[in-house]
C-alpha positions as CSV (number, residue, x, y, z in Angstrom):
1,X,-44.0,-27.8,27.0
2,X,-43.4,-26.3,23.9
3,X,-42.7,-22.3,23.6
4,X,-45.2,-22.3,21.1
5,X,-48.0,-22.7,23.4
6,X,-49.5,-19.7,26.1
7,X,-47.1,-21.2,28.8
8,X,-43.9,-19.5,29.5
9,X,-40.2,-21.5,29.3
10,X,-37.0,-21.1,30.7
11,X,-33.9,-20.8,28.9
12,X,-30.2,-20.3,29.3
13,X,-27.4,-18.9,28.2
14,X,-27.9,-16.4,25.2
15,X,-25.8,-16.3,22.6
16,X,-22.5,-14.1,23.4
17,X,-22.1,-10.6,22.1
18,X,-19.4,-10.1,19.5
19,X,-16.4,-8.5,20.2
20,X,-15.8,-5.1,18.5
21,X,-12.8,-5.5,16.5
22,X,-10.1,-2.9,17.4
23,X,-6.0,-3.0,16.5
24,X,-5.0,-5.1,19.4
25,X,-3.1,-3.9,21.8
26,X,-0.3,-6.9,22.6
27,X,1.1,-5.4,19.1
28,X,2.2,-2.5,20.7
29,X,4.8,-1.1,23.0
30,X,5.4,-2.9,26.5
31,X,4.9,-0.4,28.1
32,X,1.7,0.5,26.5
33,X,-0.2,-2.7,28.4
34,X,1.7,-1.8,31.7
35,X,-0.7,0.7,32.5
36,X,-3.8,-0.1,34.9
37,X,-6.7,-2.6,32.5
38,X,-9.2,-0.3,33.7
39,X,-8.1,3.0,32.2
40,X,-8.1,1.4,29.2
41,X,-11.0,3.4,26.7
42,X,-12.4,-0.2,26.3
43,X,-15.7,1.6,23.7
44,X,-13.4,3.5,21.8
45,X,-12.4,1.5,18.6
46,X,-8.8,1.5,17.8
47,X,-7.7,1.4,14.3
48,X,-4.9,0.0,13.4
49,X,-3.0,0.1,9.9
50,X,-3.3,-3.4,8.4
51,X,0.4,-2.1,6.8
52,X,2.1,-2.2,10.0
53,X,1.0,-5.9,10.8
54,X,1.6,-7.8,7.5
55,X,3.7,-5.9,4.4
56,X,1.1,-4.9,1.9
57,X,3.5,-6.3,-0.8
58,X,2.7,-10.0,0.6
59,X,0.1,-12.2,0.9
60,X,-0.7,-14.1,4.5
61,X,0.9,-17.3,2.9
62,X,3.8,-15.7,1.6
63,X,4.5,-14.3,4.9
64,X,3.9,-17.1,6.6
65,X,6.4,-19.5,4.2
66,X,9.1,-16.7,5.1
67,X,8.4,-16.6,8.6
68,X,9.4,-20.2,8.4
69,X,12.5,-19.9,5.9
70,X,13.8,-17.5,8.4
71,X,13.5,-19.7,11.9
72,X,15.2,-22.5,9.7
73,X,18.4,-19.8,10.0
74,X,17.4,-18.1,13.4
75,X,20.0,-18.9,15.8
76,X,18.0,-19.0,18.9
77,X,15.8,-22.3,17.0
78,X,19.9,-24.0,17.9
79,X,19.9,-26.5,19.3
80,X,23.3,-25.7,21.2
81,X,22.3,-22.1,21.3
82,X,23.7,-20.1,24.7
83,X,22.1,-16.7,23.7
84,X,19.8,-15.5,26.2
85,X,15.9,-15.7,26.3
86,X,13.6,-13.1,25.2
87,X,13.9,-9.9,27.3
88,X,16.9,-10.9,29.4
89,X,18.8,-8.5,28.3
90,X,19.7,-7.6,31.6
91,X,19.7,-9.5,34.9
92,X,16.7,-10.6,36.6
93,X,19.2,-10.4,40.0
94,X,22.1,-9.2,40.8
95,X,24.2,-12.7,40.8
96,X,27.7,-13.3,41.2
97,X,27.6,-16.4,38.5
98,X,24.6,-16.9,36.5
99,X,22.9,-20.7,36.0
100,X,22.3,-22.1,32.9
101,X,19.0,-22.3,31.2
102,X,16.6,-22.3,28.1
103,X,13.9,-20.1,27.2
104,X,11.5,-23.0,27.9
105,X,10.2,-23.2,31.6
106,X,9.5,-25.5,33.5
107,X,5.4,-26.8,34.1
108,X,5.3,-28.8,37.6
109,X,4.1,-32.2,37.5
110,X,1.3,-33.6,39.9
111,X,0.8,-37.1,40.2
112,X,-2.9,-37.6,38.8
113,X,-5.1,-40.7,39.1
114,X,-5.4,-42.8,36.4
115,X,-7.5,-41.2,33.6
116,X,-9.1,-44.8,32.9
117,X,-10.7,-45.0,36.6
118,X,-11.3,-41.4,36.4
119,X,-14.6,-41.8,34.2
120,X,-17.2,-44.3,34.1
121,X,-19.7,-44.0,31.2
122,X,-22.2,-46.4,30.8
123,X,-22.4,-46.3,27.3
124,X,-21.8,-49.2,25.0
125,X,-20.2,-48.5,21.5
126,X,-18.4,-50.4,19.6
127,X,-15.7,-49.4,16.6
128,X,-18.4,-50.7,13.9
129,X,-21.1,-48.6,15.5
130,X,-19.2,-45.8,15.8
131,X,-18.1,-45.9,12.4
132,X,-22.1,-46.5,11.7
133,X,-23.1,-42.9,13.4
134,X,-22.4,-41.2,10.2
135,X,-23.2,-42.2,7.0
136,X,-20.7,-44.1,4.9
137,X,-21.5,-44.2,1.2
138,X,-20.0,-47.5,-0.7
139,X,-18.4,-48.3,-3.8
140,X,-15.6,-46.4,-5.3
141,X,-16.0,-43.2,-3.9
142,X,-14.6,-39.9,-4.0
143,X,-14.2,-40.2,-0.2
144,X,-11.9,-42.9,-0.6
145,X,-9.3,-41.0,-2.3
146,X,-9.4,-38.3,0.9
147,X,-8.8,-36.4,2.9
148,X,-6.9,-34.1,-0.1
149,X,-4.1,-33.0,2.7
150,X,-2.6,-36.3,3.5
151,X,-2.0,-37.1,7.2
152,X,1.3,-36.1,8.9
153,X,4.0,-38.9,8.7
154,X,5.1,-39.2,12.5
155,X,8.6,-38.5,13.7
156,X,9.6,-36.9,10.0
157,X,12.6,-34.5,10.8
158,X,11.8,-30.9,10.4
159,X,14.6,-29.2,7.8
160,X,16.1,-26.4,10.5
161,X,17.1,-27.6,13.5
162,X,14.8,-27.8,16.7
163,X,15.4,-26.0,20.2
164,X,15.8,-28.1,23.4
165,X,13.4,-27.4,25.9
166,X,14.9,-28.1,29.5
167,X,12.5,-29.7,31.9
168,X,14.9,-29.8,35.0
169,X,14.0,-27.7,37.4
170,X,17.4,-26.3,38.1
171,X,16.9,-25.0,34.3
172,X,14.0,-22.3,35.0
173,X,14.7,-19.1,34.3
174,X,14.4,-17.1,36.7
175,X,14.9,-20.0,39.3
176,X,12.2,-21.9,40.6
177,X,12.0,-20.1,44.3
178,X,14.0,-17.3,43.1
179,X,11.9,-13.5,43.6
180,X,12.3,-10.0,44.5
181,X,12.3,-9.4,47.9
182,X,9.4,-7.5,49.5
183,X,7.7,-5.9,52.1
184,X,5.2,-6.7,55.0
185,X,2.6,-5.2,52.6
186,X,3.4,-6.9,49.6
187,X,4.1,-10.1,51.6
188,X,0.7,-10.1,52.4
189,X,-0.9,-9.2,48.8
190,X,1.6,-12.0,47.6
191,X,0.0,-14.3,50.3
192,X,-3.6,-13.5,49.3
193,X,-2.9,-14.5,45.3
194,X,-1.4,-17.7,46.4
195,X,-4.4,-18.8,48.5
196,X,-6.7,-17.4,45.4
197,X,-5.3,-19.7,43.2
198,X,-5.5,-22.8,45.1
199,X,-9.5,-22.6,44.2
200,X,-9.4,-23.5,40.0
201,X,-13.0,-22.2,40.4
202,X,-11.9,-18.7,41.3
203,X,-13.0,-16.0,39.0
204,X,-9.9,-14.7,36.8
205,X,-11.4,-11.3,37.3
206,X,-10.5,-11.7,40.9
207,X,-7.3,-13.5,40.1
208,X,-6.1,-10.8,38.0
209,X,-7.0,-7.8,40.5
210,X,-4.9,-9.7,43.6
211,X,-2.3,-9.6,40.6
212,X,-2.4,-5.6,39.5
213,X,-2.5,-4.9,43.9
214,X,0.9,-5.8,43.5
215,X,3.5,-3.1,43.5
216,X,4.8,-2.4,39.9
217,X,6.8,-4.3,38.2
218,X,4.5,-6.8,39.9
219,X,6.2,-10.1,38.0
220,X,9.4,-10.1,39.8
221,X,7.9,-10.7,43.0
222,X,6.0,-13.8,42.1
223,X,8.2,-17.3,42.4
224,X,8.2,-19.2,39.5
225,X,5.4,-22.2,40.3
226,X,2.8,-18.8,41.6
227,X,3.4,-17.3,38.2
228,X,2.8,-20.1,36.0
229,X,-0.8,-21.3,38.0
230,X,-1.8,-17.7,37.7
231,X,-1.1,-17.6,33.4
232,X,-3.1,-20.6,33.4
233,X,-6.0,-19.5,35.5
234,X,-6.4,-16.3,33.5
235,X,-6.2,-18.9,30.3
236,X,-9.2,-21.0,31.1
237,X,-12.2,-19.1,30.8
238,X,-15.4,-20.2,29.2
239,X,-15.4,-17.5,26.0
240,X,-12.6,-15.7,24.9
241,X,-13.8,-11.9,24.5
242,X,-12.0,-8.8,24.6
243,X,-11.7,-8.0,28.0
244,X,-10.0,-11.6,28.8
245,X,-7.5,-11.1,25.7
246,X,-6.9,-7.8,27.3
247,X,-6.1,-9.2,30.7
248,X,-4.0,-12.2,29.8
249,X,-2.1,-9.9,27.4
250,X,-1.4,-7.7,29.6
251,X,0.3,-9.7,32.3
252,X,2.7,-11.2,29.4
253,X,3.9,-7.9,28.7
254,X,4.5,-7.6,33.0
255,X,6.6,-10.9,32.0
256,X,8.2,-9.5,29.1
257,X,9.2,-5.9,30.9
258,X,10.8,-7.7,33.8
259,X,12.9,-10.4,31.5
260,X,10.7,-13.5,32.2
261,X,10.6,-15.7,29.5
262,X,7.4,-17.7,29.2
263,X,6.9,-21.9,28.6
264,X,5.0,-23.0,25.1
265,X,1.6,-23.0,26.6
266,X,1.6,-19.9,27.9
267,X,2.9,-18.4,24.6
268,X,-0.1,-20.8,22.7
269,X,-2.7,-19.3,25.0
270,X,-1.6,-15.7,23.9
271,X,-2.1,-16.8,20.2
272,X,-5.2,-18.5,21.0
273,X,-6.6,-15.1,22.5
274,X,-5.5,-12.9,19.7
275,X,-7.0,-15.4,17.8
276,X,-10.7,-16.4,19.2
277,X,-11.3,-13.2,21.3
278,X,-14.1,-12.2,18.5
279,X,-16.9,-14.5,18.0
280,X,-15.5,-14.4,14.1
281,X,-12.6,-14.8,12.5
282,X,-11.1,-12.3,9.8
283,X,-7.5,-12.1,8.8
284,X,-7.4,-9.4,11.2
285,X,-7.6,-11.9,13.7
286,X,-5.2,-14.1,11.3
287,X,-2.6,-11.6,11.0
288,X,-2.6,-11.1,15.0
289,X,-2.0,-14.6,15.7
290,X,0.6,-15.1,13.0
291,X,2.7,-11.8,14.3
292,X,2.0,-13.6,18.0
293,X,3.6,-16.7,16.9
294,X,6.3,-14.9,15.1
295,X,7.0,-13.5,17.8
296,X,7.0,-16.3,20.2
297,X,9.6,-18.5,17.6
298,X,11.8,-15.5,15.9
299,X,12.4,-13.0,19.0
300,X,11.7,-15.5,21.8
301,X,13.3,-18.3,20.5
302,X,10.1,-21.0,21.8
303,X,9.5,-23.5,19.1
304,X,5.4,-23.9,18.6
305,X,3.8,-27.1,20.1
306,X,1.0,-29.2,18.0
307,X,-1.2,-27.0,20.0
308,X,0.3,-23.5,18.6
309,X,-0.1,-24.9,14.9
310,X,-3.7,-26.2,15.5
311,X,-4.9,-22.7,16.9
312,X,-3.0,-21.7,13.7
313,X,-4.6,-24.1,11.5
314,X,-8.3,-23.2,13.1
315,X,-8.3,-19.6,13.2
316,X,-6.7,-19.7,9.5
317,X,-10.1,-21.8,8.3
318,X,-12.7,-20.0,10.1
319,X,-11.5,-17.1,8.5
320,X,-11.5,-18.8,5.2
321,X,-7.8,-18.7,4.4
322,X,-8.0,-22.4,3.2
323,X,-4.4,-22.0,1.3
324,X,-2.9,-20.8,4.5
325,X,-4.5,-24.0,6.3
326,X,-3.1,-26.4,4.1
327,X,0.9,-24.6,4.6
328,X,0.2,-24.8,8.3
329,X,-0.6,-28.0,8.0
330,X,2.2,-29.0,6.0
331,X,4.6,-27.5,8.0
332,X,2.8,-29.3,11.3
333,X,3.8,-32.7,9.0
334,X,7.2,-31.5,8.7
335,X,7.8,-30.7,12.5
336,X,6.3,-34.5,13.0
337,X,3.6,-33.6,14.6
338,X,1.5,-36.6,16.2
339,X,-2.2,-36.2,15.6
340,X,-4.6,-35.6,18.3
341,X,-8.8,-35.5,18.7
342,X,-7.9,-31.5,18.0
343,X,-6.3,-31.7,14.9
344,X,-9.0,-34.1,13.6
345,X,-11.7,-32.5,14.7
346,X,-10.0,-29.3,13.2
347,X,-9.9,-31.2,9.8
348,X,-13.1,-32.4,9.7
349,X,-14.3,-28.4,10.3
350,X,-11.8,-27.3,7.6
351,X,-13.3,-29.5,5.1
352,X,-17.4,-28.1,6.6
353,X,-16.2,-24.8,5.8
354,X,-15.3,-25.7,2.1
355,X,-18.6,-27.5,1.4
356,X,-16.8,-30.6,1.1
357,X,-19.3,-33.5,2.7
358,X,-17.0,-36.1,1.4
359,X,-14.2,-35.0,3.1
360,X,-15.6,-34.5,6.3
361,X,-16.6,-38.4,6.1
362,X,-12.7,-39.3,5.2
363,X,-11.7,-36.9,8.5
364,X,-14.2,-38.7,10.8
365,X,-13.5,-42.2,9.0
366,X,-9.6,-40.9,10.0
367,X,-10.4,-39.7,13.4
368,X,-11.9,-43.5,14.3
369,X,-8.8,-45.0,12.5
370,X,-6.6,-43.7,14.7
371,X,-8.2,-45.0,17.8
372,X,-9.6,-41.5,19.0
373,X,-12.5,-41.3,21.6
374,X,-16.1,-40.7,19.3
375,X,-17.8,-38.2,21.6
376,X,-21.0,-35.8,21.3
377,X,-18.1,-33.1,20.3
378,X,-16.7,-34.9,17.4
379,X,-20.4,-35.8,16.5
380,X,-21.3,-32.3,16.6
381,X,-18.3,-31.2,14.1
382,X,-19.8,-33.8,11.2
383,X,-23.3,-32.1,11.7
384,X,-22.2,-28.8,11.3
385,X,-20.3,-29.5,8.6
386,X,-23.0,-32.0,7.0
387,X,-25.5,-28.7,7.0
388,X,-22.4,-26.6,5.9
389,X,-22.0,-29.1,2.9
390,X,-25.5,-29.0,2.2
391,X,-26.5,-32.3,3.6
392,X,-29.2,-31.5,6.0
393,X,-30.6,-34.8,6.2
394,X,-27.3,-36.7,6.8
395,X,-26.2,-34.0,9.7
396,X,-30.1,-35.2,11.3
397,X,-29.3,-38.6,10.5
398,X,-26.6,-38.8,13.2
399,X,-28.8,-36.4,15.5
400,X,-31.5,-39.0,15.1
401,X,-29.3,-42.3,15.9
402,X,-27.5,-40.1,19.1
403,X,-30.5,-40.3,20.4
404,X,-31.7,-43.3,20.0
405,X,-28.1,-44.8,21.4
406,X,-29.0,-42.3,24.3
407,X,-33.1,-43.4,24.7
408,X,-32.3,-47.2,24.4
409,X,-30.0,-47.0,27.8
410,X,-31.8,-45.5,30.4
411,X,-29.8,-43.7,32.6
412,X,-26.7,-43.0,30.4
413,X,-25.1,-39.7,31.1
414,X,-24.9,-36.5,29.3
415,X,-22.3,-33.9,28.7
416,X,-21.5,-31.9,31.3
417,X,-22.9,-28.1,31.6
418,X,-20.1,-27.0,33.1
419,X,-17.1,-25.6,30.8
420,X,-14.4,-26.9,33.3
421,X,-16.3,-30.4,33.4
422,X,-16.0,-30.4,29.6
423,X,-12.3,-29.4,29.5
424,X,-11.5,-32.1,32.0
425,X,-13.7,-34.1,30.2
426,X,-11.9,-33.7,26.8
427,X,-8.4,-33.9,28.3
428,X,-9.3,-37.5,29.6
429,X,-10.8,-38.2,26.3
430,X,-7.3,-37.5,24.6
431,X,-5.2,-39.1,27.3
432,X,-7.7,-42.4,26.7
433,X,-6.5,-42.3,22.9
434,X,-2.8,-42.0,23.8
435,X,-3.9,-45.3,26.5
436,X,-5.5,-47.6,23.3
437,X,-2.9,-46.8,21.0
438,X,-0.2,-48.1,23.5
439,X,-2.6,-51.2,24.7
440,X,-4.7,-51.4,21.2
441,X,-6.4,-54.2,23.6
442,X,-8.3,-51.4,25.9
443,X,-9.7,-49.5,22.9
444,X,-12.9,-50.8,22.7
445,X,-13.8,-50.8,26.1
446,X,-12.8,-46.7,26.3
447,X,-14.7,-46.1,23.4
448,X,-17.7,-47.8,24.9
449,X,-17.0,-45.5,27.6
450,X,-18.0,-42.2,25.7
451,X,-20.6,-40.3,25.8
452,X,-22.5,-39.3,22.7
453,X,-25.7,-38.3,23.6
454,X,-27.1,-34.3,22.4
455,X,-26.0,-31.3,23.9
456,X,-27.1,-27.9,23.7
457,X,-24.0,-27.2,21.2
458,X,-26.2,-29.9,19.3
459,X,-29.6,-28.3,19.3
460,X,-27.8,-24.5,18.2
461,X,-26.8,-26.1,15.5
462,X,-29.8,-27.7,14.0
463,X,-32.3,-25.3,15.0
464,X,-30.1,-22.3,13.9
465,X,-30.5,-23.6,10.4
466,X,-33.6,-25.4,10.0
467,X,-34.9,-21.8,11.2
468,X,-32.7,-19.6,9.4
469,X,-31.7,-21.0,6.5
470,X,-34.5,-23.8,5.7
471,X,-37.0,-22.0,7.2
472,X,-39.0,-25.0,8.8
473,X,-40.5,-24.0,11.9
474,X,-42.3,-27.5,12.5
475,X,-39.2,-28.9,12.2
476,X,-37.3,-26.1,14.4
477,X,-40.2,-26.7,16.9
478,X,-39.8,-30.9,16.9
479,X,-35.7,-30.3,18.1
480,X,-37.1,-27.6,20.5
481,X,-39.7,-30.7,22.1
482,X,-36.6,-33.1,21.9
483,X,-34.5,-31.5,23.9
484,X,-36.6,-32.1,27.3
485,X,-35.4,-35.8,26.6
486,X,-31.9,-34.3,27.3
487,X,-32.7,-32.4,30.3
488,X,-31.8,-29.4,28.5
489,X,-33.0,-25.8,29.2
490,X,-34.0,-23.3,26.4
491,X,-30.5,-21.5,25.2
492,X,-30.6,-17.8,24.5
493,X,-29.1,-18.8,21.0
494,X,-32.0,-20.6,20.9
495,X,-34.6,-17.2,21.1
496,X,-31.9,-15.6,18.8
497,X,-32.5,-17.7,16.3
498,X,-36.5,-18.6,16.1
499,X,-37.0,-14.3,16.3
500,X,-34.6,-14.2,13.5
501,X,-36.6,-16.9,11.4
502,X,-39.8,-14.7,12.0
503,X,-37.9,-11.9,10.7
504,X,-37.0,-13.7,7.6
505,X,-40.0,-15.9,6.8
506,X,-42.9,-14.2,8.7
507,X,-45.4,-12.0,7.1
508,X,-46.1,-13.6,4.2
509,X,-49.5,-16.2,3.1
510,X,-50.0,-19.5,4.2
511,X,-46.9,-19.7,6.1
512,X,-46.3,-21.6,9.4
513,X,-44.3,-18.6,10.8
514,X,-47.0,-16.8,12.1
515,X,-47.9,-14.1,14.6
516,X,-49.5,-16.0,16.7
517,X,-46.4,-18.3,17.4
518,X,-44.6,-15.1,17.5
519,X,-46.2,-13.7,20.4
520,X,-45.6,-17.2,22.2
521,X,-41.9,-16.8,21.6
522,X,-42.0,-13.1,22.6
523,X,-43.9,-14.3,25.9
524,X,-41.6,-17.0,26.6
525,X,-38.3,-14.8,26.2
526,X,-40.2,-11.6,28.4
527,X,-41.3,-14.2,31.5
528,X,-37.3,-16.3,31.0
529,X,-36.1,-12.3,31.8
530,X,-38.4,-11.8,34.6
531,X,-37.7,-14.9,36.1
532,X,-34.1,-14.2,36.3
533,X,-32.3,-16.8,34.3
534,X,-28.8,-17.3,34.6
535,X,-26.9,-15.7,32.2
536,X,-30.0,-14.6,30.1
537,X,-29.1,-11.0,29.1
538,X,-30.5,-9.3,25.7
539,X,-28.1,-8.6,22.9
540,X,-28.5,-5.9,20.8
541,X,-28.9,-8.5,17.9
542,X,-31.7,-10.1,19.7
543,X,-33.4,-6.7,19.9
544,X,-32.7,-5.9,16.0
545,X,-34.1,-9.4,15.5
546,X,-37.3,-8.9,17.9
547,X,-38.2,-5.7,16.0
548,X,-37.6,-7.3,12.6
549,X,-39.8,-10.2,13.1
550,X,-42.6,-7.7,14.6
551,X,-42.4,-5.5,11.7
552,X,-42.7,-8.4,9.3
553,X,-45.4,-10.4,11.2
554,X,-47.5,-7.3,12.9
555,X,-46.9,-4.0,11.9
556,X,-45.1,-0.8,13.5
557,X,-47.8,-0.3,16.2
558,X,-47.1,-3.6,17.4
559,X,-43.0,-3.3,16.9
560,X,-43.3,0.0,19.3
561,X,-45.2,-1.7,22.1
562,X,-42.3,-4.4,21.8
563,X,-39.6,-2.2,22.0
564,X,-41.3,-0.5,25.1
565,X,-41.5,-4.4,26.5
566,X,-38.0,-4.6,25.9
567,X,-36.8,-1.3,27.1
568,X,-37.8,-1.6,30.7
569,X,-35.8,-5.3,30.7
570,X,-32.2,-4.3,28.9
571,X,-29.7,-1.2,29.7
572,X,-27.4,-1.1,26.8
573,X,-24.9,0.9,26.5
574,X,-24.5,3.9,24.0
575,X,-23.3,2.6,21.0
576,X,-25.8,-0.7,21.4
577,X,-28.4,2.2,21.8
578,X,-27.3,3.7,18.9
579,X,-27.5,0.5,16.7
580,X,-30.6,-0.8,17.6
581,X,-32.0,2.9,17.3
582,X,-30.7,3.1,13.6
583,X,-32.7,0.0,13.0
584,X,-36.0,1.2,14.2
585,X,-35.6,4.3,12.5
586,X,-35.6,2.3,9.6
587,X,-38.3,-0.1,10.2
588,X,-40.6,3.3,11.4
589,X,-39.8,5.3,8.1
590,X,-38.3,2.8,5.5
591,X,-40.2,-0.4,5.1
592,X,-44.0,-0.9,4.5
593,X,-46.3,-1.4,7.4
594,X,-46.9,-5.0,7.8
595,X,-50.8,-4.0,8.8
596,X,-51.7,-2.1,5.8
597,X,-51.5,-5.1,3.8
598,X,-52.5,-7.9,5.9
599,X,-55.6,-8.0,4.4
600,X,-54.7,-7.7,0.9
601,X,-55.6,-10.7,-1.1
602,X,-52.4,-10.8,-3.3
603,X,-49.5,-9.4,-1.0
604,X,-51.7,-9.6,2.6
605,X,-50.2,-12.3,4.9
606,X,-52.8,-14.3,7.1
C-alpha cells in the first residue's frame, strides 16, 4: 500500500545523523585518550589547527609524495631491520634474553569450510548477461580507451625496500600467552571479556566496558589471541560515527602506552575510522587518515596492505581530492597490489564522483574481466554513479533488468538485512573471485551463484534523486510500490527524502507535490513512530525538512501544529534544539506565508 494513500506504513531505519566534525583526538598525546571515554565532553566541538596536521606550505599530494620518498629511506621499511617496534622502547617484561620479532603480529588461523559450499544462490547468470546488466555502447568509443588510470601491473617491485611480516607464532610481540600477572579480581574481569567475545554478535559497547573494568594499564594483562578478537570486535560495527572512532582509538593508544605494537588490520581499521566516522568526507577527514597511515608506516614501521591504500584511495574521492586518488593509486601499482571487488568498486565510484559515465562502464566492464562476483553491491555503485554522471535512465535501466532477473525466478533470494550477513556475505564473494581465477573452469557457475536482486541501498538511491533532484514524485512513488516485491520495509532515508522533495517542489501550481500527498507522508512517518519501529528515530534534518515542506505546501499555522506533532515524539538534545529552533524562527518571520497566496491566480499554488 502506498504512503500516499490514508493508510499508515512502516518503515525502517532512518537515515544516520552526521557526525559533528571536531580535531580528532588519536592526534593527540597518549595519554590524552587514556582517560575514561565517558568523561570525554563528547558536544563540545574541538578545534583543531589545520597547520598542525598538514604544513600549510604543501598541498595534500605533495605531502603525500614525500610521505612516500621518505619510507623509501626509513629504516624500519628494512627488510633486515632489528630496531624495535613502535613503543618498545622499553620492556614489555622483565626477561633475562629477549625473542626475536617484527612489528607485524600474528592473526590466528581457523580452519573454515569451504567458501563454495558455504552459499547456495539460486540465481542463474551468465558472464554475457552480466556484462548485459549495464549498458554497453558500440563502436569506437571513448569507453574503450578507459579507465584513464591504467590497472596495476601485478607483482611490479616497489622502489624502497619492503618489511617482512613474521607469521610464526613464536614471532608475536609480546608472546602469544605472554601477560601481566594479576589478581583474583582482575582474573575474574579478564575471564568475563574472554567469554564476551566468544559471541561476534555482542554489542562493542559492552565489549569495550568489560575492557575499561580492567585495572590501568589494562593492555598488559590481556594475552595476545584476547587482544586481537577484541580490536576486531570493536572494528565491525554497522556505521562508523564518532563515538565508535572514539572507542577503537582509544584502546590503540592503551596498546601504544604499554609497547604493543599492532598487525596491519588493526592499524587499517584505525585509518578507516578517522576516515568514515562522519557521514562526509572533507580533507579534514583526508588529512586524519593520511597522518594515521603516516604514522602506522614511518614511526611504526607496518607497511600498508591493499586494504590501507583502498580506504586511502576512497576517503581521498569522496572528498573530491581526485589528484590525490590517482597518486594513491599509483603508488598501490607500484607496491603490486592485486585487485580485489574493493578496489573496483572503488574505481567505478571514483569515476561517479567525476561525472564520468564512460568510465564507470570501462570499471564495471574491468571488474567482470577479472572474474569478480557481479552482486546487487557492484550493481548499486554503476547506478549511483549513472545518476551522478547524469544518466538517470541508464542507472534505472539496470534497476529495471535486476528486477526482472529477480521476478522471473521465483523464490531467488535477496540480500541480507543484517550488516554481519552482508560482511560475511562479501568476504565469500571475494574469496569466490580468488577460487575462479585459480580454476577459471568454476567461474561461471559462482557467478550464477550471486545475488543481484534490489536492496534497500538500491531504492535510497533512486528515490533520493528522482525526489530531490528530478523532482518526479510519480516516479518516486512507482520505486516506493516496487519495493513490496522485495520484501522491503519503508527506510527512514526514505521519509527523509520525499519531506525534502515537498520542501523543494511543493507549493507551487499544477504540481504533483501536493498537500494532500503531504499529509499522507506526514501520517505515515507519525503512526511508523507510534508504532515503535526499529531504529526509527527523528533527525534534526528530518525535522528542518518536515517544517520546510509545511511552510511551502500549507502555511505557518499548519507548520506550528506540525512541530507540536513532532515535539511530543523526539527529545533532541540542546544544540539539535537549537538548530531546528533557528530554522523555524526563520520560516515564522522570514519567508511568506504559503496561505496568503494560495489563492492567488498568478503566484497561488493549488
Amino acid at each position: 500500500m502506498s504512503i500516499f494513500c490514508t493508510s499508515p506504513q512502516s518503515s525502517g531505519f532512518l537515515l544516520s545523523k552526521r557526525a559533528p566534525r571536531q580535531a580528532l583526538l588519536f592526534l593527540y598525546p597518549a595519554s590524552y585518550l587514556k582517560r575514561d571515554l565517558h568523561t570525554l565532553p563528547w558536544g563540545r566541538r574541538r578545534r583543531q589547527d589545520k597547520a598542525q596536521m598538514v604544513p600549510t606550505t604543501k598541498g595534500l599530494e605533495t605531502w603525500f609524495f614525500d610521505s612516500l620518498a621518505t619510507a623509501s629511506h626509513c629504516r624500519k621499511h628494512s627488510t633486515s631491520s632489528t630496531q624495535a617496534p613502535y613503543g618498545l622502547q622499553r620492556p614489555y617484561l622483565p626477561m633475562k634474553r629477549r625473542q626475536n620479532y617484527n612489528s607485524g603480529c600474528v592473526r590466528y588461523q581457523h580452519s573454515k569450510p569451504d567458501p563454495v559450499q558455504e552459499y547456495e544462490f539460486p540465481e542463474n547468470h551468465t558472464r554475457e548477461e552480466l556484462m548485459e546488466l549495464v549498458d554497453q555502447y558500440g563502436g569506437d568509443s571513448f569507453t574503450d580507451k578507459l579507465p584513464l588510470i591504467d590497472p596495476p601491473k601485478l607483482f611490479q617491485p616497489s622502489d624502497g625496500p619492503h618489511l617482512t611480516v613474521s607469521d610464526k607464532p613464536e614471532d608475536e610481540w609480546p608472546p602469544p600467552h605472554r601477560a601481566w600477572p594479576a589478581d583474583a579480581a582482575t582474573k575474574t574481569k579478564l575471564q568475563d571479556l574472554v567469554l564476551a567475545l566468544r559471541d561476534s554478535s555482542r554489542d562493542p559497547e559492552q565489549i569495550y566496558q568489560l575492557y575499561r573494568a580492567l585495572p590501568e594499564p589494562r593492555a598488559p594483562y590481556l594475552e595476545a589471541r584476547t587482544r586481537h578478537k577484541m580490536l576486531h570486535h570493536l572494528s565491525v560495527v554497522e556505521r562508523k560515527d564518532e563515538h565508535s572512532m572514539l572507542r577503537y582509538l582509544s584502546v590503540v593508544d592503551d596498546m601504544k602506552g604499554s609497547a604493543i605494537p599492532l598487525s596491519s588490520a588493526e592499524w587499517t581499521s584505525a585509518v578507516s575510522f578517522a576516515a568514515r566516522y562522519v557521514s562526509r568526507s572533507t580533507e579534514v577527514e583526508v588529512e586524519a587518515a593520511l597522518h594515521m597511515w603516516r604514522e602506522m608506516e614511518h614511526i611504526a614501521g607496518v607497511r600498508g596492505s591493499d586494504a590501507t591504500f583502498n580506504v586511502l584511495f576512497d576517503v581521498a574521492c569522496k572528498a573530491g581530492k581526485f589528484t590525490l586518488a590517482e597518486m594513491i593509486y599509483k603508488e598501490m601499482e607500484a607496491r603490486g597490489f592485486e585487485f580485489t571487488r574493493y578496489h573496483h568498486v572503488s574505481m567505478i565510484f571514483y569515476y561517479g564522483l567525476q561525472k564520468n559515465g564512460d568510465g564507470a562502464r570501462a570499471a564495471y566492464r574491468a571488474l567482470v574481466e577479472a572474474g569478480e562476483i557481479v552482486d546487487t553491491v557492484v550493481l548499486n555503485a554503476m547506478i549511483s554513479a549513472l545518476i551522478r554522471a547524469q544518466e538517470p535512465t541508464a542507472a534505472e535501466n539496470i534497476y529495471e533488468r535486476m528486477k526482472k532477473a529477480h521476478l522471473e525466478r521465483p523464490g531467488s533470494k535477496l540480500q541480507p538485512r543484517n550488516f554481519r550477513e552482508r560482511r560475511h556475505t562479501t568476504k565469500v564473494l571475494k574469496r569466490w573471485a580468488i577460487i575462479a581465477k585459480k580454476y577459471p573452469h568454476k567461474r561461471q557457475d559462482l557467478q550464477s551463484r550471486s545475488i543481484i536482486a534490489a536492496d534497500i541501498h538500491t531504492f535510497r538511491i533512486l528515490v533520493s534523486y528522482f525526489a530531490i533532484q528530478a523532482g518526479e514524485l510519480d516516479k518516486t512513488a512507482k520505486f516506493l510500490d516496487e519495493m513490496h516485491w522485495f520484501h522491503l520495509p519503508l527506510h527512514g532515508a526514505l521519509f527523509n527524502a520525499l519531506l525534502k522533495g515537498f520542501a523543494l517542489h511543493g507549493g507551487v501550481r499544477y504540481t504533483s507535490w501536493t498537500e494532500k500527498r503531504l499529509e499522507s507522508v506526514w501520517n505515515s512517518l507519525l503512526q511508523a513512530l507510534d508504532d515503535g519501529v526499529e531504529d526509527l528515530y527523528v533527525s534534526k534534518w528530518m525535522a528542518t525538512w518536515a517544517l520546510r515542506a509545511f511552510a511551502k505546501c500549507s502555511g505557518k499555522s499548519r507548520t506550528l501544529v506540525a512541530w507540536d506533532e513532532l515535539k511530543g515524539k523526539w527529545n533532541p538534545g540542546e544544540e539539535d534544539m537549537s538548530f531546528v529552533m533557528s530554522n523555524l524562527h526563520h520560516i515564522l518571520y522570514r519567508s511568506v506565508d504559503a496561505a496568503r497566496i494560495r489563492h492567488d491566480w498568478i503566484l497561488g499554488s493549488m
